[in-house]
C-alpha positions as CSV (number, residue, x, y, z in Angstrom):
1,X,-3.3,18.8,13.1
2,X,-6.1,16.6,12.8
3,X,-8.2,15.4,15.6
4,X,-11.3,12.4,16.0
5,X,-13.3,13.1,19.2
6,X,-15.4,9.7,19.8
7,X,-18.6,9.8,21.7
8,X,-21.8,7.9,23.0
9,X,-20.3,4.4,24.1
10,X,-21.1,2.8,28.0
11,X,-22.4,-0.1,29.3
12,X,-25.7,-1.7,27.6
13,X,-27.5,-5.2,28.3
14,X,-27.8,-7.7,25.0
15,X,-30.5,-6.6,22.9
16,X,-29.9,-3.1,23.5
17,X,-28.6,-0.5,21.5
18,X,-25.8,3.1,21.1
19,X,-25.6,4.9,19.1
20,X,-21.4,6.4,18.5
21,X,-20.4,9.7,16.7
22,X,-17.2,11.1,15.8
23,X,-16.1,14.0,15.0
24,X,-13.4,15.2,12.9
25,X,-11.3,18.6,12.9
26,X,-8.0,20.6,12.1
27,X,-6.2,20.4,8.7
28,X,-8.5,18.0,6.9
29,X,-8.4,17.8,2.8
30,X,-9.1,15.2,0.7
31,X,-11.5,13.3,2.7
32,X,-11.8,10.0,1.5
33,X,-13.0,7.1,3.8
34,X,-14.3,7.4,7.9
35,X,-15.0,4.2,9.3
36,X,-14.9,2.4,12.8
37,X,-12.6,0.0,14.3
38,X,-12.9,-2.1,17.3
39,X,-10.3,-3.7,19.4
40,X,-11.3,-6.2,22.4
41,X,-8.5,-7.3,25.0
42,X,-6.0,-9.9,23.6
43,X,-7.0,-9.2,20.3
44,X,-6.1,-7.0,17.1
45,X,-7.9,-4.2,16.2
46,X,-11.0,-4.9,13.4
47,X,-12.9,-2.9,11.3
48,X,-16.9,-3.1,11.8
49,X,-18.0,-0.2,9.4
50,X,-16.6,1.9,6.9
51,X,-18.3,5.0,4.6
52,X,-16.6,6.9,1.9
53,X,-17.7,10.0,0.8
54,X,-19.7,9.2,-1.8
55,X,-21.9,7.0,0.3
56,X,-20.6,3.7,-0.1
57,X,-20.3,1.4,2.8
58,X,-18.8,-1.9,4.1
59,X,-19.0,-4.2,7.3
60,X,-17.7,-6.8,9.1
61,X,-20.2,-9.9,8.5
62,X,-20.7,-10.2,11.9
63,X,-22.5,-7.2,12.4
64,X,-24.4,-6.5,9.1
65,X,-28.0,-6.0,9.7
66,X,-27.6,-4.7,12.9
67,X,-24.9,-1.8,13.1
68,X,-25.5,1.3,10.6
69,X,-22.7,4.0,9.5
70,X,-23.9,7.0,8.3
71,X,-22.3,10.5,7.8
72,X,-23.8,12.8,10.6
73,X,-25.6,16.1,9.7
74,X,-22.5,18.1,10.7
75,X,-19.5,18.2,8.5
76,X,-16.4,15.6,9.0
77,X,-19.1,13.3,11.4
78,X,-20.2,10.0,11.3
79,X,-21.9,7.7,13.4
80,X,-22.5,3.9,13.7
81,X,-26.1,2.7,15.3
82,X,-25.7,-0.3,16.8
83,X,-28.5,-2.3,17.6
84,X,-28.9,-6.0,19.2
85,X,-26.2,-5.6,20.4
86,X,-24.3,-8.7,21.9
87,X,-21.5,-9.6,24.4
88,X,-19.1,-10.4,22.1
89,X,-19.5,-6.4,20.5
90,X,-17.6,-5.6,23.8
91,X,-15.0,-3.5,22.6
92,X,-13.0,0.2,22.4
93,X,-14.6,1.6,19.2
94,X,-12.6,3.4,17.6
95,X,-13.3,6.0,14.9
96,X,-10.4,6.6,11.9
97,X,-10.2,8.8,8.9
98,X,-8.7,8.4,5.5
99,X,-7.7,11.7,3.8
100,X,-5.0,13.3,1.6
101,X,-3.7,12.8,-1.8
102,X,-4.4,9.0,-2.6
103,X,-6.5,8.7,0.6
104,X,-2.8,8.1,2.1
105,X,-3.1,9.6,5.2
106,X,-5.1,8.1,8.3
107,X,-5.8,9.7,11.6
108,X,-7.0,7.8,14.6
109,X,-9.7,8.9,17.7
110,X,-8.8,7.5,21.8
111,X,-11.7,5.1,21.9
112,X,-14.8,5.0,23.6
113,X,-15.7,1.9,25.7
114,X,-18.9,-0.4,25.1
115,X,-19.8,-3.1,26.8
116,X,-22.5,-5.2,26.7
117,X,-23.6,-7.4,29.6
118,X,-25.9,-10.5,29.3
């Protein structure tokens, strides 16, 4: 019942920057965190950014000071600027939602591809 729609990745040279949204919809109560994972081939998926509703964020050190989450100006949206970007940001970004009673349910997006050439 509850659907993330990703957007806004492709193929970027280092130093470059995208910006990704997501969108949320369907039977969404309780909102609690939205955040961004990425998962490169041969490797498990990480988190890079994560907001809760009341405006608190967190990221993986490798990318503070250059990627940005921020709630969009639509409802159930968020987006992650990513700038200087490098090679090793090549990933499928994917955007995930916390919701429910206790924050105890999670709902995933497909992906979008970046990739960042040197």
């Amino acid at each position: 019942q509850v659907q993330l729609v990703e957007s806004g990745g492709g193929l970027v040279q280092a130093g470059g920057s995208l910006r990704l949204s997501c969108a949320a919809s369907g039977s969404i109560f309780n909102i609690g965190v939205m955040g961004w994972y990425r998962q490169a081939p041969g490797n498990q998926r990480e988190l890079v950014a994560t907001i809760t509703t009341g405006g608190s964020t967190n990221y993986l050190d490798s990318v503070k000071g250059r990627f940005a989450i921020s709630r969009a100006n639509a409802k159930n949206t968020v987006t992650l600027q990513m700038n200087s970007l490098k090679p090793e940001d090549t990933a499928v970004y994917y955007c995930n939602l916390r919701y429910g009673l206790g924050w105890n349910r999670s709902s995933w997006g497909q992906g979008t591809q970046v990739t960042v050439s040197s």
